[in-house]
N, C-alpha and C positions, 0 to 999 in steps of 0.2 A: 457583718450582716450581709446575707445574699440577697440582691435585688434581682429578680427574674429580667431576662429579656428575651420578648417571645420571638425576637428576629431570629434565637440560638434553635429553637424549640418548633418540631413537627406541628401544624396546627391547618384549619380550613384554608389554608394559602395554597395548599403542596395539591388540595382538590381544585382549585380555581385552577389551577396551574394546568392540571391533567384535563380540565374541562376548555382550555384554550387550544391545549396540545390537539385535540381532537377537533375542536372549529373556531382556528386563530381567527382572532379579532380584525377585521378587514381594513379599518380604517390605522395607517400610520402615522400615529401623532409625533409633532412637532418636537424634537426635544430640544433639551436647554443649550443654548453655546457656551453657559459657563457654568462653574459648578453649582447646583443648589444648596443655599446659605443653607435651608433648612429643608428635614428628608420628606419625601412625598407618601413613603409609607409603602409598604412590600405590594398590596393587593393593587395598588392603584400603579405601580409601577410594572406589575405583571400584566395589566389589561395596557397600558401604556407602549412596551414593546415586543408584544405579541403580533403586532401587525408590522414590525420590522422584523424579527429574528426569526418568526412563519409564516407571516407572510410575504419578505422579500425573498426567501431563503431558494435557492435552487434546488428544482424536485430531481432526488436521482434517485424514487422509484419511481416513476411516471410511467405510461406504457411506452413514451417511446425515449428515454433515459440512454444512449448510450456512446455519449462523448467524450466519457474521459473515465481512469480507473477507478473510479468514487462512487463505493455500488452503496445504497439504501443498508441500514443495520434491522436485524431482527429487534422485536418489543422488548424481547427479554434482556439487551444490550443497555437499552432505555434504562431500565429499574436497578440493572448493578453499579448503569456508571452516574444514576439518583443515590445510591446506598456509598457508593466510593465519594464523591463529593460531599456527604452528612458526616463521612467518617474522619476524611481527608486525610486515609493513612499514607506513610512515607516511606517507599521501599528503602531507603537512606539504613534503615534499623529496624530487625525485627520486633524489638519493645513498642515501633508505634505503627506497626504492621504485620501481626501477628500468624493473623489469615492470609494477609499477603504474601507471604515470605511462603508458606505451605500449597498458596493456590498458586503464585510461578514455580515452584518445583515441580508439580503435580501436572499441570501443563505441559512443561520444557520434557516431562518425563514420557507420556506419551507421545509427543510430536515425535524428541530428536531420533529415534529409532527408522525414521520414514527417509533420513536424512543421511542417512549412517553417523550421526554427529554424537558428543558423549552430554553435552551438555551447553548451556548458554544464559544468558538473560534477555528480558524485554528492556524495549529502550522504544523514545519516543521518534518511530521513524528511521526509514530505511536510509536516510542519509547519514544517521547519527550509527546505525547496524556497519554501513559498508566504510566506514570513520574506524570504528572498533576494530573491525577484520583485519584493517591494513595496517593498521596503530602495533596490531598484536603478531602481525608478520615482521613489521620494523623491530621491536624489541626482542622476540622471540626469536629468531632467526635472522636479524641482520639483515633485510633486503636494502636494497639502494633504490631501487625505483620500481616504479607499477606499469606493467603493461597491460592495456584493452584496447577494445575495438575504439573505434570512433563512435559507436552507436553508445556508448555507455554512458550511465547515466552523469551529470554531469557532480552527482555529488560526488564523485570516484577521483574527479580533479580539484573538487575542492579539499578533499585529503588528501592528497600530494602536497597541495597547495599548504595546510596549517599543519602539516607533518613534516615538510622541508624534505620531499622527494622527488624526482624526474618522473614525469608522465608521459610513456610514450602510447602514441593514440596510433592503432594497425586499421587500414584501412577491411573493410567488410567487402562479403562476397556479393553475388546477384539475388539471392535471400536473405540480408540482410546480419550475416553472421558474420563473426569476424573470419578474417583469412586467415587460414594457417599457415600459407605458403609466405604471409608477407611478417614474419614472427619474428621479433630479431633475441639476440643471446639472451637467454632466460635465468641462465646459473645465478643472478643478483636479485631475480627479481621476485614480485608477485605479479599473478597472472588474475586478473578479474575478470571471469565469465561474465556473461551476463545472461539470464536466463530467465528471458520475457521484456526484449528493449523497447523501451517506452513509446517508440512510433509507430514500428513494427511486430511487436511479439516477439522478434526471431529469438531463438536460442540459440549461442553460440555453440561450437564444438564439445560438448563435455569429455570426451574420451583424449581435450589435451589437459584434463585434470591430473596435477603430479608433474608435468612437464617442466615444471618455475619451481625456486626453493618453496615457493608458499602459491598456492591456491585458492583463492576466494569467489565465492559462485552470488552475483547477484542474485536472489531468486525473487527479489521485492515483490516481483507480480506473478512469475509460474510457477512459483514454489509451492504452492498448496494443489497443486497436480498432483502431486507425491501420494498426497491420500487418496486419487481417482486410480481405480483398479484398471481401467480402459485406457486414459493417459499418462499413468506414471512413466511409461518405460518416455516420455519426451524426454526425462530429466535422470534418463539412466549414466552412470560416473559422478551424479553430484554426493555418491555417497564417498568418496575419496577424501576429497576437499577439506584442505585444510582449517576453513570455514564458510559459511555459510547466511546470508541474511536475506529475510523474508518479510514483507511489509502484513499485518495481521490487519491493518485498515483495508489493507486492499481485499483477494480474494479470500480472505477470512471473514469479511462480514463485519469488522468489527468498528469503533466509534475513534475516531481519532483523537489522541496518537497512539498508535500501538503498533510496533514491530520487536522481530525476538534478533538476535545472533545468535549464531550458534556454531561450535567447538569441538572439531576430531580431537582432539586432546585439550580436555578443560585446564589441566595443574598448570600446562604448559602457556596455555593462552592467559588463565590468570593473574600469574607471576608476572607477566609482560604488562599488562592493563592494571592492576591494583593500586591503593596507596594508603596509607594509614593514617589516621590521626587520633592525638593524644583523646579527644571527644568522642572516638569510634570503640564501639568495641569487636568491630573485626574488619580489615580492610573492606577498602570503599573498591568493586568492579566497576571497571567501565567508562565512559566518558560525562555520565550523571552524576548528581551526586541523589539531592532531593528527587523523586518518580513518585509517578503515582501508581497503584496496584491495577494495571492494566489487564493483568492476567484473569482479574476477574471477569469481567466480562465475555474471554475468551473460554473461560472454564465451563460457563454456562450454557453459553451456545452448543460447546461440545457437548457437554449432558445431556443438553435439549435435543441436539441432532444424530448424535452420533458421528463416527466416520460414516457413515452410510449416508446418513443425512447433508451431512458437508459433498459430499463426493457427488451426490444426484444432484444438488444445483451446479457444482462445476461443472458435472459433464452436459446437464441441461444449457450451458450457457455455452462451450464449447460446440453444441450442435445447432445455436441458433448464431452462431458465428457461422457456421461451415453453410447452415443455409442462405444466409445471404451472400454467400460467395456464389454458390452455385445458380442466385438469382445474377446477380452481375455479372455472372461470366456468359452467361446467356444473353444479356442486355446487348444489343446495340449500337447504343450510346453508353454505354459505359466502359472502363474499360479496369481490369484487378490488376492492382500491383501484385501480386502472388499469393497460394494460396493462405490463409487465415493458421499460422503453425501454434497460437495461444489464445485463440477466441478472438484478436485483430484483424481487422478487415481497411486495408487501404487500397484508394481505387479512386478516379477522377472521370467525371465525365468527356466524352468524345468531343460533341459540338458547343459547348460552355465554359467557362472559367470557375476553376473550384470554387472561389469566394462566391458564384453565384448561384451555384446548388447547396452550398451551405447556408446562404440566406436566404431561401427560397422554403426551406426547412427551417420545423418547431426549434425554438431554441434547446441545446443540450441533444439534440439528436447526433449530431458528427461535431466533430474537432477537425485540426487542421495538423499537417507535416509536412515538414519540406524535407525533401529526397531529391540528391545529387542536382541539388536547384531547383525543382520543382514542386508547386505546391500539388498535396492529393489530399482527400478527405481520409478522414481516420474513424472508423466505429469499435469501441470498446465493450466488448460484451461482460461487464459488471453489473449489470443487472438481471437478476434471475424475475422481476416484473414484469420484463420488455413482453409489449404484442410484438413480437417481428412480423405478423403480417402488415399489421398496421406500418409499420417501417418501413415493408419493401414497396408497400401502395405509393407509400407519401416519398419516396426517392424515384421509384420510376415515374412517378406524378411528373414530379421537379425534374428530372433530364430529358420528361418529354418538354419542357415548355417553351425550349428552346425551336423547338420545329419551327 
């Protein structure tokens, strides 16, 4: 006998829900320090921590949003990754993700062509992407160890690190690129670009892409340039590359976690990353095993926008980067660490202490970097919301206040 449970089952809860999402509950109730013997009930537990998960939550589409790579998602992200959660399918096996297994192909199909790549998958994040790349240079090809900048990200040595490889870290130039003069024997190695480092933007050298046995191009943050017809040529030789990863949380728009790798020769990167089991009915890629269908949500947004549509917020945000450069380099008291090469802007006041034009500012407006020992403020243009007038008001506000 089947006894109904309406916690399984769509019902007036999924509208409270959406009717919070638009004007969360202000008040943060207390909750419990130990488990509740017995349940409090779905609707009372939705108006319960509505005022913690919206109303504590950090606004990063606010007008003035722009401290870190964590831009706001479109509506329509909302309702795929509501439909992917009801479904809770498992990229693990096409039989319990059917549509998933066709919306990542259909995806990876139109992107990796931007990339010059053959193919790849989604994976939770750009640290689990740039794990894979190196995973599939060590098996595929033999490398012994990884070279990159020092700007690279640091997930780049924690794959060294659970890969049991030598990292060697080359010091970067005056724009924040790695040096090529400072490069040592590459015949063993991979070479990780980085393309958009995390404090700076820079992108390193692409045209030493092919120079190492294996090539892997961080692109976590500038990789979706590739579709801006005005910016692509930033990211000209990442079509070489032996692989490739791209964070889709980031300048994709999309809801965490969601990043793709991807694969100048799929058979070959495969073969290296694969593993089978008796339970599977065709090898397991990659370093997951269970995923969730991320690509949905990526699919949609492109339907909804187009490349055209994706490319006019990039470059939209690309140009309200370059203007607040052009206001600070004009400032006085300000002074730009160089110019903005991926929508980044670092820069520190004249007569002040960073920590204290960053406190002086909305919270989530700047982040902070330290550069050859010094702290600078950091602005992340991942917001296609941002007022940047409002911005530049409320910073030359703040470096006047020190007069």
């Amino acid at each position: 006998m089947r006894i109904p449970d309406p916690s399984f089952s769509p019902h007036d809860g999924l509208n409270k829900a959406l009717e919070l999402l638009a004007s969360p509950s202000c008040d943060a109730v207390e909750l419990p320090f130990t488990l509740p013997e017995s349940g409090l009930g779905d609707k009372r537990v939705l108006e319960m921590l509505s005022g913690h998960v919206l109303g504590k939550a950090a606004r990063l589409g606010s007008p003035t949003s722009l401290a870190h790579m964590d831009p706001p998602t479109p509506w329509i992200t909302w309702a795929m990754a509501l439909w992917n959660a009801s479904l809770n399918q498992n990229m693990l096996h096409e039989m319990t993700s059917p549509f998933g297994a066709q919306a990542e192909a259909r995806v990876l199909s139109w992107l990796v062509p931007y990339f010059g790549m053959e193919g790849g998958h989604f994976c939770a994040g750009s640290t689990i992407a740039n794990l894979t790349g190196i995973w599939a240079a060590r098996d595929a090809v033999g490398i012994k160890k990884v070279v990159a900048s020092q700007a690279a990200h640091l997930s780049v040595e924690k794959a060294c690190r659970l890969l049991g490889l030598d990292f060697v870290k080359v010091a970067v130039d005056r724009k924040g690129r790695l040096d090529c003069n400072q490069l040592p024997n590459l015949d063993d190695a991979c070479l990780v670009l980085t393309a958009g480092a995390t404090a700076t933007g820079a992108v390193d050298p692409l045209d030493l892409v092919g120079a190492a046995k294996w090539t892997h191009v961080d692109a976590a943050w500038a990789g979706p340039l590739r579709l801006s017809r005005p910016h692509s040529g930033i990211l000209d030789g990442i079509e070489a590359a032996d692989s490739v990863a791209v964070s889709a949380h980031k300048w994709f728009f999309q809801p965490k976690d969601s990043a793709l790798v991807m694969f100048r020769d799929l058979d070959i990167a495969n073969a290296a990353i694969s593993f089978g089991g008796d339970y599977l009915s065709k090898p397991n890629v990659g370093v997951q095993g269970s995923r969730s269908a991320a690509a949905i949500p990526l699919l949609a947004t492109f339907l909804a926008w187009g490349r055209e549509g994706m490319a006019q917020r990039l470059d939209h945000l690309m140009q309200m980067a370059d203007s607040l450069a052009d206001v600070i380099e004009k400032s006085d008291r300000l002074e730009l660490w160089g110019r903005p090469q991926t929508a980044i802007n670092v820069f520190r006041p004249i007569y002040s202490s960073t920590a204290e034009l960053v406190k002086a500012l909305p919270p989530g407006m700047l982040s902070t970097c330290v550069l050859d020992g010094q702290t600078w403020a950091r602005s992340v243009a991942a917001n296609p919301l941002v007022d940047m007038d409002l911005v530049v008001e409320r910073i030359l506000a703040a470096s006047r206040e020190d007069a």
